[in-house]
DOSEKOL-584567 format. One line per 8 residues: their letters; for each residue x, y, z of N, C-alpha, C. Coordinates in steps of 0.2 Angstrom, whole numbers, plus 5000, padded with zeros to 4 digits. Layout:
BEGIN
a) X:Y:Z:X:Y:Z:X:Y:Z | ...
END
This chain:
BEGIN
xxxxxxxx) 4992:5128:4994:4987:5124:4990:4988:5124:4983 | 4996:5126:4980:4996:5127:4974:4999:5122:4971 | 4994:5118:4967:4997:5111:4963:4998:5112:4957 | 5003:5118:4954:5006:5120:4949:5009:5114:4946 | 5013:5110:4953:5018:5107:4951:5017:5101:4949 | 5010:5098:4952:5007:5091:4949:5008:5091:4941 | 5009:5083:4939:5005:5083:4932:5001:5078:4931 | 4998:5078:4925:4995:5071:4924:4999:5064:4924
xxxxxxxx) 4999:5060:4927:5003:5054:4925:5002:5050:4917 | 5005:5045:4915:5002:5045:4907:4996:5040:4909 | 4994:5038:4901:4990:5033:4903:4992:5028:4899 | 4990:5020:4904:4993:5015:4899:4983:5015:4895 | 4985:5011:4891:4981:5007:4885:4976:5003:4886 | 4967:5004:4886:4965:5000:4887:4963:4995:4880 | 4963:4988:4882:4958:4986:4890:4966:4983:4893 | 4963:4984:4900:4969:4981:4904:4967:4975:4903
xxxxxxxx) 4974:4972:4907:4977:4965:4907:4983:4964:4915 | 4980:4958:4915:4982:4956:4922:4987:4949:4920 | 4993:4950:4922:4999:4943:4918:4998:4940:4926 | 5000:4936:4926:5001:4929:4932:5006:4931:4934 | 5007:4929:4941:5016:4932:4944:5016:4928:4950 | 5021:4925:4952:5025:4923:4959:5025:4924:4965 | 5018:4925:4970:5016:4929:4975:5021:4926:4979 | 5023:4930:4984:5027:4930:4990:5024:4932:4996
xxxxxxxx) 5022:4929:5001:5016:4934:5009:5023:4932:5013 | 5021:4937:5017:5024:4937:5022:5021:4935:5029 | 5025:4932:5034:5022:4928:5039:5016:4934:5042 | 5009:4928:5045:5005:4932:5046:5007:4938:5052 | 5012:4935:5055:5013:4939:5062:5017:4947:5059 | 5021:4949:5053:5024:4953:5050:5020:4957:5046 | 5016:4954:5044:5011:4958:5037:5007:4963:5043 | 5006:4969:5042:5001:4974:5045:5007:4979:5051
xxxxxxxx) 5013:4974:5051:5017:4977:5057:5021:4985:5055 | 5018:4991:5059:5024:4996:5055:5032:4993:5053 | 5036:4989:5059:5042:4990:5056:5043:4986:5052 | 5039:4980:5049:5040:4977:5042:5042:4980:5036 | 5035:4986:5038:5036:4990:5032:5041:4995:5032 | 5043:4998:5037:5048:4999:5037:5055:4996:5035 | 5054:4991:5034:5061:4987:5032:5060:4989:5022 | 5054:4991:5019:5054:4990:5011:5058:5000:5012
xxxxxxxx) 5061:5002:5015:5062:5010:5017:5069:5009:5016 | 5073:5015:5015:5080:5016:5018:5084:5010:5020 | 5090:5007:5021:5095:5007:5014:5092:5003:5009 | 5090:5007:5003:5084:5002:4998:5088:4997:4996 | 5094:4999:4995:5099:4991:4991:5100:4987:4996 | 5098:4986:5003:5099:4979:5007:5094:4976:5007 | 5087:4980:5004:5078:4975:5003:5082:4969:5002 | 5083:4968:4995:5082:4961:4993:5087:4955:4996
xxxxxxxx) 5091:4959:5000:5097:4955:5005:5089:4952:5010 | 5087:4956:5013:5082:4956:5018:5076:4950:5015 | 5074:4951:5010:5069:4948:5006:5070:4941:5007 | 5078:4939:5002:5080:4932:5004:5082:4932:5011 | 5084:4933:5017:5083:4932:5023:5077:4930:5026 | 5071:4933:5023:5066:4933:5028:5062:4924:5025 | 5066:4923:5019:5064:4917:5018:5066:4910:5017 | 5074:4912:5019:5077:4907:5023:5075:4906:5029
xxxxxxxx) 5072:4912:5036:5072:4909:5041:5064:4909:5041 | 5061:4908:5036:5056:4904:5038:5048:4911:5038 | 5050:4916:5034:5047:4922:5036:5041:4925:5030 | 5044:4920:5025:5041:4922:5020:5038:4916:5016 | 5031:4915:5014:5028:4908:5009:5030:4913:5002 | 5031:4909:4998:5032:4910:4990:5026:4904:4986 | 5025:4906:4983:5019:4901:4980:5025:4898:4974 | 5019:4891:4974:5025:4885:4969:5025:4886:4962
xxxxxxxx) 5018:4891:4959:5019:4892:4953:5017:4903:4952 | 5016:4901:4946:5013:4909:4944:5005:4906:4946 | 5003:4912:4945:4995:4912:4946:4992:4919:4947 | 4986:4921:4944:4983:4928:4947:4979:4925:4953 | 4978:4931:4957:4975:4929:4962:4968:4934:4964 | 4965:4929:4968:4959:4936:4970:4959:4934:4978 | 4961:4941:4981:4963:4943:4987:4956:4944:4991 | 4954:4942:4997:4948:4947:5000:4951:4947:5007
xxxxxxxx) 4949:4954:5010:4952:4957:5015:4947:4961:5017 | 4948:4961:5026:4943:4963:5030:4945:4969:5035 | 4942:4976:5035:4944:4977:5041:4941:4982:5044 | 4940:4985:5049:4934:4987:5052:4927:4987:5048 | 4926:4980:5050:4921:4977:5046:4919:4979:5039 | 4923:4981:5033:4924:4982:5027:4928:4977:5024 | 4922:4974:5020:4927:4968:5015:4929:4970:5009 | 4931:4969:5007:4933:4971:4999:4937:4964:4995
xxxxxxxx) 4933:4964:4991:4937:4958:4986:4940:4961:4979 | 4946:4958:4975:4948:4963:4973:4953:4955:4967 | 4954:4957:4960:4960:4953:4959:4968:4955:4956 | 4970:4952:4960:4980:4954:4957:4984:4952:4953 | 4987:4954:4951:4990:4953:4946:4996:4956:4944 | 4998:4954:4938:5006:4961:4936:5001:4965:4927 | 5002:4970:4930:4999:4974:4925:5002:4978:4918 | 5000:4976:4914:5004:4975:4908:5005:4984:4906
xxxxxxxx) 5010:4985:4907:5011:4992:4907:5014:4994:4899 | 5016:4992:4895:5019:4994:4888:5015:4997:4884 | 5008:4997:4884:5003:5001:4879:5001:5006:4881 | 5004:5012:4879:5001:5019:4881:4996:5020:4875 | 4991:5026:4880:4985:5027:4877:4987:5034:4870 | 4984:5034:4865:4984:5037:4861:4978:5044:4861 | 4975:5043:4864:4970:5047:4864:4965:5044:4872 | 4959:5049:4876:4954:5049:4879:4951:5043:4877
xxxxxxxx) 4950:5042:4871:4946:5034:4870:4948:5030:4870 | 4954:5028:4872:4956:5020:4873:4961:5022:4880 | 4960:5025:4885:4964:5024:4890:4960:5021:4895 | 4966:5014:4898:4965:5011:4901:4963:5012:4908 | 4967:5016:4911:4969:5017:4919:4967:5025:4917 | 4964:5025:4924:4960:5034:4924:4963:5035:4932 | 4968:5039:4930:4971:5043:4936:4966:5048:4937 | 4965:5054:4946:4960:5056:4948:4965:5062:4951
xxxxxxxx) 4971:5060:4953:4974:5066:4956:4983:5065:4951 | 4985:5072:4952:4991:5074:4947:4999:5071:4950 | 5002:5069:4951:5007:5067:4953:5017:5073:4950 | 5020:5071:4956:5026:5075:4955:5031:5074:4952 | 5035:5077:4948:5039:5072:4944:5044:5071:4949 | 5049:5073:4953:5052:5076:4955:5051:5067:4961 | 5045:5069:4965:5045:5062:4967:5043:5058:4964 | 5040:5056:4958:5040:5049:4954:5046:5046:4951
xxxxxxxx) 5051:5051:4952:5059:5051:4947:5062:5045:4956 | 5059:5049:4962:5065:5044:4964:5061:5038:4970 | 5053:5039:4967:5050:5031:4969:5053:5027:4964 | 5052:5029:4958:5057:5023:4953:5064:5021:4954 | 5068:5028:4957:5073:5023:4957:5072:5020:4964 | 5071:5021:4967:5068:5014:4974:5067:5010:4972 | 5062:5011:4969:5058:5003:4964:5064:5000:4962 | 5068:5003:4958:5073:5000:4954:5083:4997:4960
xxxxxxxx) 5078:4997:4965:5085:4996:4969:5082:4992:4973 | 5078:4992:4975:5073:4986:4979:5070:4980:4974 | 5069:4981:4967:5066:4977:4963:5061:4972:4969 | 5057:4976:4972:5049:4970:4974:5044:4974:4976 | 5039:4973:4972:5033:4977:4972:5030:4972:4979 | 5028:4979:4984:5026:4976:4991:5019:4974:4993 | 5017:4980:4988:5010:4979:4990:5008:4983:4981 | 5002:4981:4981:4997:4984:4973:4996:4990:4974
xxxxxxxx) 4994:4995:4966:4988:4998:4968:4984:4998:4966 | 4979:5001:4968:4969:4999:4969:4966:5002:4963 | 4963:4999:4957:4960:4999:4953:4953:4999:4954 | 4947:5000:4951:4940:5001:4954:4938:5002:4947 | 4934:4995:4948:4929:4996:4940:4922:4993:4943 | 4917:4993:4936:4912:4989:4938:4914:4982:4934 | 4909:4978:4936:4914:4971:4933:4908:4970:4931 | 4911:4966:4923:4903:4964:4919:4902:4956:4921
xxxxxxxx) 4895:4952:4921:4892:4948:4923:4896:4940:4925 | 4901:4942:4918:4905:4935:4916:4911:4935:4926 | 4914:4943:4925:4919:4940:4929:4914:4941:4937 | 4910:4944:4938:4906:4944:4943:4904:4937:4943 | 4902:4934:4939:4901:4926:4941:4909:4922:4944 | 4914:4922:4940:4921:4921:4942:4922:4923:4948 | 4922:4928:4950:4923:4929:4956:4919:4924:4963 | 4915:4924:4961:4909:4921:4965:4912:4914:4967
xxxxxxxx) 4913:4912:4959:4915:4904:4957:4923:4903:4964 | 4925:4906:4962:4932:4906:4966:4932:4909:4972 | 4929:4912:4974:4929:4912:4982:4923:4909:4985 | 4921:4903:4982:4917:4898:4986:4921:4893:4987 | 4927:4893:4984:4935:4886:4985:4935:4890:4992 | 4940:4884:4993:4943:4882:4998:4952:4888:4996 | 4951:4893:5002:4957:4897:4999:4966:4896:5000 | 4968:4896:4996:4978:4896:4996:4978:4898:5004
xxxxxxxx) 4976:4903:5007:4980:4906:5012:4974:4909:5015 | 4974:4909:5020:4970:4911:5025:4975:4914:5032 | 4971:4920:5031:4976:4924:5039:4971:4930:5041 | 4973:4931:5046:4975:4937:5050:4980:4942:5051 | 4981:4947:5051:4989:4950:5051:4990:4954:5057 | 4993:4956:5060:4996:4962:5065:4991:4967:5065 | 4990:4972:5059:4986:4976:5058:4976:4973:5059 | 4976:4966:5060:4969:4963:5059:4966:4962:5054
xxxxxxxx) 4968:4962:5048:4964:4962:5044:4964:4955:5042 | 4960:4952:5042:4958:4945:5041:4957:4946:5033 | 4961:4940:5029:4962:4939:5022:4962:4932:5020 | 4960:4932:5015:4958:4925:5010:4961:4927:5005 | 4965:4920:5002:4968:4925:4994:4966:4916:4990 | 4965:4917:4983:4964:4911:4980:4969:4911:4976 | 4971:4906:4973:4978:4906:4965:4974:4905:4962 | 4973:4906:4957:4969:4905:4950:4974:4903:4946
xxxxxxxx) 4975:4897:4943:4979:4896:4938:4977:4894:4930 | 4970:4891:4930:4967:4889:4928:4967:4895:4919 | 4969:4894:4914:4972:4898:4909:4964:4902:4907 | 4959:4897:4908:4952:4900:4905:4949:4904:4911 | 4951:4902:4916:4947:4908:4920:4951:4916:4920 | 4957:4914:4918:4962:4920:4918:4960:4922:4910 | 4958:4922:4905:4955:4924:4900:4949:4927:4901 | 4943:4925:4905:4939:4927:4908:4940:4934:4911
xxxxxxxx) 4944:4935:4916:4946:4939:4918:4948:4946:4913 | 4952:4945:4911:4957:4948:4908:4950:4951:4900 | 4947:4948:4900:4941:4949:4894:4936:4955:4896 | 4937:4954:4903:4931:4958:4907:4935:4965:4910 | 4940:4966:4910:4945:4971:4912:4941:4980:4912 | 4944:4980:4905:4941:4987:4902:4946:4989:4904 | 4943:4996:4907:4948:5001:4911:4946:5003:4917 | 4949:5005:4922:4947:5006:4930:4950:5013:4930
xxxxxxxx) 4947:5014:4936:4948:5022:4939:4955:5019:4946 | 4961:5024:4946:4964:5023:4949:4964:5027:4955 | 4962:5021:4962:4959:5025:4967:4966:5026:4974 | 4969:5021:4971:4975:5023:4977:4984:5022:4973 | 4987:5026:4975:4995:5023:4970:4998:5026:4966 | 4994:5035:4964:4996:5037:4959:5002:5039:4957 | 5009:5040:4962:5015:5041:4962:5018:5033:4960 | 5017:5030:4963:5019:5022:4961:5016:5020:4954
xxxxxxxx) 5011:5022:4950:5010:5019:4945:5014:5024:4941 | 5014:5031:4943:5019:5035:4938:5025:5030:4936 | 5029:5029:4945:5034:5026:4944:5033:5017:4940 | 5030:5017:4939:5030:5010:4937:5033:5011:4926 | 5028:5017:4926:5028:5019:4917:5035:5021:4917 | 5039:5025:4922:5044:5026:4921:5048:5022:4921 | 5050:5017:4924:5055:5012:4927:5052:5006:4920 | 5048:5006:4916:5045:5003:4912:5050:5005:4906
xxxxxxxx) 5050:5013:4906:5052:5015:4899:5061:5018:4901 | 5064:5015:4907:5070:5014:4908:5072:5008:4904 | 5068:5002:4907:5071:4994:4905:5065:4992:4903 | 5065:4993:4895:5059:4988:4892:5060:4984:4890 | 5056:4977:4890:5058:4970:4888:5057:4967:4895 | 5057:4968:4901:5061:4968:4907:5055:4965:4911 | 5055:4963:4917:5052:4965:4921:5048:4969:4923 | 5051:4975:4924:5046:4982:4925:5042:4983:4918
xxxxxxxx) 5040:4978:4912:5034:4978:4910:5028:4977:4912 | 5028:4976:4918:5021:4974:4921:5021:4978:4929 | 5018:4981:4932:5016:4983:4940:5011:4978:4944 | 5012:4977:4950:5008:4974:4954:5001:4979:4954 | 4996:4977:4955:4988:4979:4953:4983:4976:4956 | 4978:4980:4961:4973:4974:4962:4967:4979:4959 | 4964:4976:4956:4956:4976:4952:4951:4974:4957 | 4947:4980:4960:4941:4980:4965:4934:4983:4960
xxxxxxxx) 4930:4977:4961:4921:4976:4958:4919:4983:4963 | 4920:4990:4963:4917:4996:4968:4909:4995:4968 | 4905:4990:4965:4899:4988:4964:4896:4983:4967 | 4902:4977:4970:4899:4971:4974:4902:4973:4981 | 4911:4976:4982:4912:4976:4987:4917:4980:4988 | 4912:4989:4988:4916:4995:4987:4921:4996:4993 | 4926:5001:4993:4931:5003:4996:4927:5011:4996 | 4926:5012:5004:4924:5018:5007:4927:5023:5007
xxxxxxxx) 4923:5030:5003:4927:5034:4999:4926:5041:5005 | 4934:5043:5010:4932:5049:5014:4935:5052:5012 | 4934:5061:5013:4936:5068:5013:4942:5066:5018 | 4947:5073:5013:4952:5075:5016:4951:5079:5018 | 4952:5083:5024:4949:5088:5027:4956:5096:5026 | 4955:5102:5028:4960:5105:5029:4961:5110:5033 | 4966:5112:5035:4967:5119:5040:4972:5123:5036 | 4968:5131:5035:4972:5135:5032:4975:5138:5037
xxxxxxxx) 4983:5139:5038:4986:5141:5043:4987:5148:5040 | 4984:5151:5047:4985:5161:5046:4979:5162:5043 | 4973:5161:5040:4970:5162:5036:4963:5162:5044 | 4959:5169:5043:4953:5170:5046:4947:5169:5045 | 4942:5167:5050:4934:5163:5048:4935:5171:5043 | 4935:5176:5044:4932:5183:5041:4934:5183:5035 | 4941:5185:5033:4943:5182:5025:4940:5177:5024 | 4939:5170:5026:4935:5165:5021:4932:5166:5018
xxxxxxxx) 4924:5169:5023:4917:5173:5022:4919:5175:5019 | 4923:5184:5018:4924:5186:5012:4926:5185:5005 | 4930:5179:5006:4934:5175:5000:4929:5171:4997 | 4926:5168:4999:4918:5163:4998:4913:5168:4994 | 4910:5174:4997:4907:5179:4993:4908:5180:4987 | 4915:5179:4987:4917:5182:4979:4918:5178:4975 | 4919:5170:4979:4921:5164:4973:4913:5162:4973 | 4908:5163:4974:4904:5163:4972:4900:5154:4976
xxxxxxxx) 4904:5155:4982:4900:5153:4989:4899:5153:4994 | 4893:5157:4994:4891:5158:5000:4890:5157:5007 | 4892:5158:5010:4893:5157:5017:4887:5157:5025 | 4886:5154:5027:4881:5159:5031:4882:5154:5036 | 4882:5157:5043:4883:5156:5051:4878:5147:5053 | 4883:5143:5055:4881:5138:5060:4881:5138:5067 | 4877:5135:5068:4879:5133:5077:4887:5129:5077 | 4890:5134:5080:4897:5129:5081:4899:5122:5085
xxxxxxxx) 4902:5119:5082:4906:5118:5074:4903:5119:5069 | 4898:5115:5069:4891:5115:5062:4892:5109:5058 | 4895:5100:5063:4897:5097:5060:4890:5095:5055 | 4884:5095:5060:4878:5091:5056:4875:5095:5047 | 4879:5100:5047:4878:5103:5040:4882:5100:5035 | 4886:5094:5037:4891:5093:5034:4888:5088:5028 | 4887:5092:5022:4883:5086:5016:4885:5086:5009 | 4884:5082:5005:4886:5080:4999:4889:5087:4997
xxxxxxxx) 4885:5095:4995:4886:5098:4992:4889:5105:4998 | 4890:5103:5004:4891:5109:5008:4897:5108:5012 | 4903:5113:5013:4909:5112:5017:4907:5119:5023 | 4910:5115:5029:4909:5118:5035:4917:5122:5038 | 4919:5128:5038:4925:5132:5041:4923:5136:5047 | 4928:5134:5053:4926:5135:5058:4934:5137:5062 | 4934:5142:5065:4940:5143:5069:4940:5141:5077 | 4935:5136:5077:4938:5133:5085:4932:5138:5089
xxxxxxxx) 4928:5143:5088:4921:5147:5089:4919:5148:5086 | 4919:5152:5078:4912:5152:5076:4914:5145:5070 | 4907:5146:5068:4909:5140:5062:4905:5145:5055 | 4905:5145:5050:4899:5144:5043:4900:5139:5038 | 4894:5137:5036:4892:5132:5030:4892:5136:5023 | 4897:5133:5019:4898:5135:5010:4894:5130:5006 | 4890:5132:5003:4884:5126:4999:4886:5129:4992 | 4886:5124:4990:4888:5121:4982:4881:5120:4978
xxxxxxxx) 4882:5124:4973:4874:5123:4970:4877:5116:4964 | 4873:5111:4965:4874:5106:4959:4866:5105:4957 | 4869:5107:4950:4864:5106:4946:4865:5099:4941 | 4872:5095:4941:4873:5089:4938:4877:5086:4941 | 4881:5079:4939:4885:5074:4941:4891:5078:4939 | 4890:5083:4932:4898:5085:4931:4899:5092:4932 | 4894:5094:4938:4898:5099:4941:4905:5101:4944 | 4913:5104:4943:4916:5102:4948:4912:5101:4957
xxxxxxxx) 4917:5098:4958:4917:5094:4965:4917:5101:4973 | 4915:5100:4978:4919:5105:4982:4925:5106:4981 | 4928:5102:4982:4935:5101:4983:4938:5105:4977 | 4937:5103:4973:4938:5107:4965:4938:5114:4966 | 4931:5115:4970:4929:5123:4970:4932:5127:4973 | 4934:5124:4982:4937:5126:4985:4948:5128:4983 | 4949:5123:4979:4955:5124:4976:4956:5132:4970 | 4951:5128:4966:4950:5133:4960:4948:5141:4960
xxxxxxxx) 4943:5143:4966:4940:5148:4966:4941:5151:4973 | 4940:5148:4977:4940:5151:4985:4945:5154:4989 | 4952:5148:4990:4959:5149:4990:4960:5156:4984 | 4961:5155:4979:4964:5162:4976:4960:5166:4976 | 4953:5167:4978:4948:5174:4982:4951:5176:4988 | 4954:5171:4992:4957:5175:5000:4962:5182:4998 | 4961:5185:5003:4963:5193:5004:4970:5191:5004 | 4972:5187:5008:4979:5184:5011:4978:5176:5009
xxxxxxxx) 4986:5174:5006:4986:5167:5005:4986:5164:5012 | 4984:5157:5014:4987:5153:5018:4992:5152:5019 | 4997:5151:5026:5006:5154:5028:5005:5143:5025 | 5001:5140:5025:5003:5132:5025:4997:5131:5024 | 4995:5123:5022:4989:5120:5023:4991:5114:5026 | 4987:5111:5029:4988:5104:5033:4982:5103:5031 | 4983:5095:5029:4979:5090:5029:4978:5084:5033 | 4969:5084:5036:4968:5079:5042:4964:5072:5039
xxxxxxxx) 4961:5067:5040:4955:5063:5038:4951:5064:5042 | 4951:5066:5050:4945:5066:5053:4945:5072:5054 | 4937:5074:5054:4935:5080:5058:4935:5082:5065 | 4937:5077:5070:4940:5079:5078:4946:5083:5076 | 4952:5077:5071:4957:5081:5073:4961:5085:5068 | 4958:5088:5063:4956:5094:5061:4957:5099:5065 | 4949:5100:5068:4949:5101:5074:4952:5106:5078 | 4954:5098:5081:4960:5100:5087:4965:5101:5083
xxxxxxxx) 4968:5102:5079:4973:5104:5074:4974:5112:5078 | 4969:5116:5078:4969:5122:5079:4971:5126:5086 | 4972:5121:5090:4975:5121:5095:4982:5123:5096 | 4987:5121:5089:4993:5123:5088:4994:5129:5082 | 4988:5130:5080:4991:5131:5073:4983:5136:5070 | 4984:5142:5072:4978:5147:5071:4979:5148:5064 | 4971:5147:5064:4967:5147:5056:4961:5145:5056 | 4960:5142:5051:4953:5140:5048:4954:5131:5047
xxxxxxxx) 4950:5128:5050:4949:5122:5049:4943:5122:5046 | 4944:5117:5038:4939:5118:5031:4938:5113:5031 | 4933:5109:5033:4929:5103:5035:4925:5100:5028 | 4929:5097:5024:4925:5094:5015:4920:5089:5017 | 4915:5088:5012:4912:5083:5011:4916:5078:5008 | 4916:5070:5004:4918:5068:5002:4914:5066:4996 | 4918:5065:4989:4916:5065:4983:4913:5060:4982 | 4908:5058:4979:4906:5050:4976:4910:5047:4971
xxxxxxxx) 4908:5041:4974:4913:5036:4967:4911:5040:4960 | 4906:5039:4960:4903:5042:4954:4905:5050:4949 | 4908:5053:4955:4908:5062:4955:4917:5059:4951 | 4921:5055:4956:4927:5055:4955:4929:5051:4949 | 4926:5047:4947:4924:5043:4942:4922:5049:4933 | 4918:5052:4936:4916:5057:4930:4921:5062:4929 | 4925:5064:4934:4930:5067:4935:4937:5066:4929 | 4936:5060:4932:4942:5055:4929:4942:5055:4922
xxxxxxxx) 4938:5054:4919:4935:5050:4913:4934:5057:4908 | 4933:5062:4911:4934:5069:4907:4940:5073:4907 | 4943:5067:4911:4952:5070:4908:4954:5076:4913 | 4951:5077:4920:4952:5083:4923:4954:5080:4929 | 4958:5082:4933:4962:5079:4940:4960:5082:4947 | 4957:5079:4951:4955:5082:4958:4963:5087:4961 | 4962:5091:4965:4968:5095:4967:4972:5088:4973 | 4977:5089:4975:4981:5083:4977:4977:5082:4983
xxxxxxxx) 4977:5075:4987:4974:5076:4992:4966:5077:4993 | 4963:5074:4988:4957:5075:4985:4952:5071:4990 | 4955:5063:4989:4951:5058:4993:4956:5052:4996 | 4951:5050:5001:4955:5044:5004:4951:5035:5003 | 4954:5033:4999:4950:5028:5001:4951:5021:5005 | 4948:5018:5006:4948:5014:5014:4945:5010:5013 | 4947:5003:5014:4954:5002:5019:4959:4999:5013 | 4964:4999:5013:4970:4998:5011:4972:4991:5013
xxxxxxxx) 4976:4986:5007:4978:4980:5009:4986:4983:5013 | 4986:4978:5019:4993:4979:5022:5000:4976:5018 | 5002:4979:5017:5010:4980:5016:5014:4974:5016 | 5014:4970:5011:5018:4963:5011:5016:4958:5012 | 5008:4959:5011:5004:4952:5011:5004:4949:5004 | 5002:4952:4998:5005:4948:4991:5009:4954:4986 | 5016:4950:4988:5020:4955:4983:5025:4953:4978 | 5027:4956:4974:5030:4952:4967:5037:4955:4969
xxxxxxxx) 5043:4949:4966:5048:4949:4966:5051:4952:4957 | 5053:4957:4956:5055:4957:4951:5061:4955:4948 | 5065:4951:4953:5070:4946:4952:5069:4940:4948 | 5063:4936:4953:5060:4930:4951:5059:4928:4943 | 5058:4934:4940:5054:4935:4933:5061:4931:4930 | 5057:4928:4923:5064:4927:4916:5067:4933:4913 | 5063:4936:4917:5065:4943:4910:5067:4949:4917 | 5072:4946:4924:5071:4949:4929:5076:4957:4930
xx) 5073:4960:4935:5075:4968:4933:5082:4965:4939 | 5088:4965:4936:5094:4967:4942:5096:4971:4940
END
């Protein structure tokens, strides 16, 4: 659990800006399919061979002009509307008061070095990432305005997600937009937006001055924020309890599992028989988080490190994780927008693996060619 190696990614400049760009969808029958997405994978330099093949035989729609767009997408009964764009990446922040983009968790340089050069071998952004602001009055109207048209593209995909996407081209309502920005907290993508700044500051002038981005109202039509859960592998309920004591969380015996203890401020460890509940005293919104606690205080309290940690989303299969793999399964609460948010914004980083948010647009429904561009990355 030691994320020595993380770092902060940089920050671009606020207020953001959303440039218009050349959507590309992929047929409704291919968008949500694992092996579509597997085709943006290994050998990276035959993507763009593949890209113009999928739209010679007919597999891909490309839109007739630029446009930003606003995407809405469904799925286990979770809509989320959100708008797209190429995100103007050349303005790094100078200080905490004018950063645009608030990164939440630390990122690798190591892997950011060679998602760029992917990016830079593939030149097509497949899919965004997920920005989360509150949106002030003018683009909450905008919004409203434009998803009561009649939408560019209406589908379904393989994965189900039922989507509506609008072109906006119209220069005043993209000033509108783009007026109302500010800064967003960045909730999914963190290794891809590193890679974006870096592929940015290989070729400026270029194309990779701007990243694919969608901007989500977390306020009209949030994305569901869950815990990541964990299994300390070799690590005993008995060390926890005593490791917990010391990090100054106290522990005390549930009825096994003890999922119904599971709450805002309280994480449940259980070895598959007994269970105990660790309660978190919050006395404010800037308290660190569990997850925080448990990385910072708990873990380096154990008698004996963890031989590995695995990470789950659900609590079944956590769980049954333990059926392979004797330890402690460490059952988190999930953070609030608001906890991760305040997080962000005071310049401190959740430990990796912090949150998950849900549901994600699938892979290839609107993506940007960095070819296409005047200013194209080859």
């Amino acid at each position: 659990m030691d994320a020595s190696a993380a770092v902060p990614p940089p920050y671009v400049a606020a207020p953001l800006h959303l440039h218009p760009f050349r959507a590309h969808v992929l047929q409704a029958s291919r968008v949500g399919d694992p092996a579509a997405a597997r085709l943006f994978a290994c050998p990276y330099r035959a993507v763009s061979e593949r890209f113009g093949a999928w739209r010679e035989r007919g597999h891909l729609t490309s839109d007739t002009g630029t446009a930003v767009y606003l995407h809405e997408y469904t799925a286990s009964g979770i809509t989320v509307r959100g708008w797209v764009g190429a995100l103007d990446l050349t303005r790094r922040a100078h200080g905490p008061e004018d950063r645009g983009v608030l990164p939440h968790e630390g990122v690798h340089p190591e892997q950011t070095t060679e998602l760029a050069d992917r990016m830079a071998e593939i030149r097509i952004d497949p899919a965004p990432i997920l920005l989360l602001h509150r949106a002030a009055p003018e683009l909450a109207d905008l919004t409203r305005r434009v998803a009561s048209r009649t939408p560019t593209w209406e589908l379904q995909d393989r994965a189900e997600q039922r989507h509506r996407i609008w072109a906006v081209r119209d220069e005043v309502d993209q000033s509108v937009l783009n007026a109302s920005l500010g800064r967003a907290l960045l909730a999914d993508g963190h290794h891809r937006y590193a890679a974006y700044l870096q592929l940015q500051a290989r070729f400026p002038g270029s194309a990779a001055d701007h990243g694919l981005a969608m901007v989500v109202d977390q306020h009209d039509t949030p994305l569901f924020l869950g815990p990541i859960h964990r299994v300390l592998v070799g690590t005993t309920l008995d060390d926890l309890v005593a490791g917990a004591e010391r990090a100054g969380l106290p522990a005390r015996e549930v009825t096994s599992p003890g999922y119904d203890h599971l709450a805002a401020a309280t994480a449940v460890a259980t070895d598959g028989e007994r269970a105990v509940a660790l309660r978190l005293p919050v006395t404010s919104e800037h308290e660190p988080t569990m997850v925080e606690r448990i990385h910072r205080d708990l873990v380096p309290a154990l008698a004996h490190a963890p031989r590995e940690v695995l990470y789950r989303h659900s609590v079944e299969e956590t769980v049954n994780t333990l059926s392979a793999h004797q330890g402690v399964a460490l059952l988190l609460p999930a953070p609030t927008y608001e906890q991760v948010l305040t997080t962000a914004e005071a310049g401190r980083l959740l430990p990796e693996k912090a949150t998950s948010f849900q549901p994600k647009p699938s892979v290839g429904l609107l993506m940007r060619s960095l070819v296409d561009e005047p200013a194209a990355l080859r």
